[in-house]
Structure formats: structure tokens, C-alpha cells
N, C-alpha and C positions, 0 to 999 in steps of 0.2 A: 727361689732358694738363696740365689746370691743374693737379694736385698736385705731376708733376713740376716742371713752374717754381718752384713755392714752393719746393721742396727746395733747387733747383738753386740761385737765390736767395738763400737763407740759407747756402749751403754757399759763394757767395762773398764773401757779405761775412760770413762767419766767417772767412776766409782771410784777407782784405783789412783787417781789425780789427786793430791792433797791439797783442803780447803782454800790454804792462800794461791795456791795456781789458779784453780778454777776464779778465785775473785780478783784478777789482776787484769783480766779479760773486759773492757769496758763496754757495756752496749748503749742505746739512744739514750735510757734516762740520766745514764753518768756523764754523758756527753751535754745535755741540757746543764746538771749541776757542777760542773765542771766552767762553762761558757757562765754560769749563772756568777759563782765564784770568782774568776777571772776578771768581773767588772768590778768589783768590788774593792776595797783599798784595804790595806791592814790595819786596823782597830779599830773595824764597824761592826757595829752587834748583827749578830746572826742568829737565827734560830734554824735547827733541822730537826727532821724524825730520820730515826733509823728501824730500822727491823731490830736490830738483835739489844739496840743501848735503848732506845726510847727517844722524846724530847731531849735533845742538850740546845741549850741558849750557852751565849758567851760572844767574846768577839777573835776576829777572823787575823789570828796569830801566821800561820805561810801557809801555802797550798803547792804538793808533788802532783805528779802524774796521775798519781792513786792516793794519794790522802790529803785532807785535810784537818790543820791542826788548829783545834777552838781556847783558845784564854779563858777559864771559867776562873767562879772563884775556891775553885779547888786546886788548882794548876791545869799544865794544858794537857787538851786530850785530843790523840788523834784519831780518825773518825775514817775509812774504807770510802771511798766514792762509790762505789759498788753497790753501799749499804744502804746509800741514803736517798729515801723517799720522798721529802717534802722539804723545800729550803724557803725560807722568810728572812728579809732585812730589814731592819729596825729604820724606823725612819720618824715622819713627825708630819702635823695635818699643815704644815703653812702654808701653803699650795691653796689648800680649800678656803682656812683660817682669814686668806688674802682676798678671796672671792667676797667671800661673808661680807668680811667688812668693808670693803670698794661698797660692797650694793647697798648695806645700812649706813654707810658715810654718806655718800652721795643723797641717798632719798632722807635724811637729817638734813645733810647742807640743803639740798631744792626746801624745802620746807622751811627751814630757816631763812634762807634767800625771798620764797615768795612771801613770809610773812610780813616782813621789812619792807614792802616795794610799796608803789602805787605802780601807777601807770607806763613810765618806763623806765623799767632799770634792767632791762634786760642783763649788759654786762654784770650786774651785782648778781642778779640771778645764777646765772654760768659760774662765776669765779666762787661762791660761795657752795654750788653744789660739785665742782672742782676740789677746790679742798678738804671739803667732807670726806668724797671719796678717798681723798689721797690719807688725809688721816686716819680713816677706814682701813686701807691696804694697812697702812703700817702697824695699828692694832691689832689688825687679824694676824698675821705673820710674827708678831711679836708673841702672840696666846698661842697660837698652832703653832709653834715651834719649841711652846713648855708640853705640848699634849704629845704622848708617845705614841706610834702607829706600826703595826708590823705590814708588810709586804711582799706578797707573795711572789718568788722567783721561779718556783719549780713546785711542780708539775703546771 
């Protein structure tokens, strides 16, 4: 008998609590976007879902306890940490862009290296598939860095 009171109880002053109380209450997932947020700098694009707004993209104008404010190009808008489900930060493939092109540099230069050779040039070999790569890296990092990539922080 006494546990149904308790229930009963809290089930009405859960009722009785007006909306912004109840959402100032932060649990694990505001905690993740929250920490997610916090690495972040101020004017790097951001993308979230919310329950009640939808998708907003924009970039990461300040962050409260409880909200965070997005720079769209409508003006900014603030956004309940409470609300939001899925956070993504804009970013770019150079990372991979760099890999690419080191490994199609490199096996250019050896190619080129052994076409040129006879018998020993081994150094020629090496320094030529050396700088392929290296001009590789810096091509790929130069393209993967015009290519836009979102990144998922939360969930």
C-alpha cells in the first residue's frame, strides 16, 4: 500500500512540474553531448537532431549548462541539451585523402624509380619512391581537405 503512494506521488508532482523544470534535469545522453560540445572550439560547424526542432546545422556560437547556442543563417538559435539526440561535427577526409595518396605516390615513384634503373641503383630506387609518396601525402591532404565530412560525436 505504501509503495503505491510513493508511485502515485511522484507521478503527480511529475505532472504538476512545469516543462522547463523537468528539462533542466540532465541525464547520460546530455552528459555525452554536453563532453561532446565542450571539445569543440567556437565557430566549427555542427550538425544535431533534436526531438521537438528537427535537424539544425550551423556553427557552435557558446554553450550553458543547459543550452547550446548554433549561428545558423537565420540568426542564432538556442537549442536544450536535454533535447538533443544526435550531435555530428563537420570536418574533412585529409586524414584518409593523405593515406591515398602516400600509397599511389609511392607505388608511381617505385615504378618510375625501377623503370630508369639497370642493375644497381638501388638508392635511385628508394629516393624516387620517397618522394612520390611524399608528393602523394601532400596531394591527398590538399583534395581531402576541399571534401566536406560530417562526424559523428553522439550517440
Amino acid at each position: 500500500m505504501r509503495t503505491h503512494f510513493v508511485i502515485l506521488s511522484m507521478a503527480v508532482l511529475g505532472a504538476t512540474l512545469p516543462d522547463g523544470a523537468m528539462a533542466q534535469v540532465l541525464g547520460p545522453q546530455d552528459s555525452l553531448v554536453r563532453a561532446a560540445l565542450a571539445r569543440l572550439q567556437p565557430g566549427k560547424g555542427v550538425r544535431l537532431h533534436t526531438t521537438g526542432l528537427g535537424r539544425l546545422e550551423g556553427k557552435l556560437a557558446s554553450l550553458t549548462d543547459s543550452t547550446v547556442a548554433l549561428g545558423t543563417t537565420t540568426g542564432t538559435t538556442n537549442v536544450g541539451l536535454a533535447g538533443i539526440d544526435s550531435l555530428w561535427q563537420r570536418g574533412s577526409w585529409a586524414g584518409k585523402g593523405a593515406l591515398a595518396g602516400a600509397l599511389v605516390g609511392g607505388v608511381v615513384g617505385a615504378a618510375w624509380g625501377a623503370a630508369g634503373c639497370d642493375d644497381a641503383c638501388g638508392p635511385t630506387y628508394v629516393i624516387t619512391t620517397a618522394v612520390g609518396a611524399l608528393g602523394g601525402l601532400v596531394a591527398g591532404v590538399l583534395i581531402g581537405s576541399a571534401i566536406p565530412r560530417w562526424h559523428r560525436r553522439v550517440p
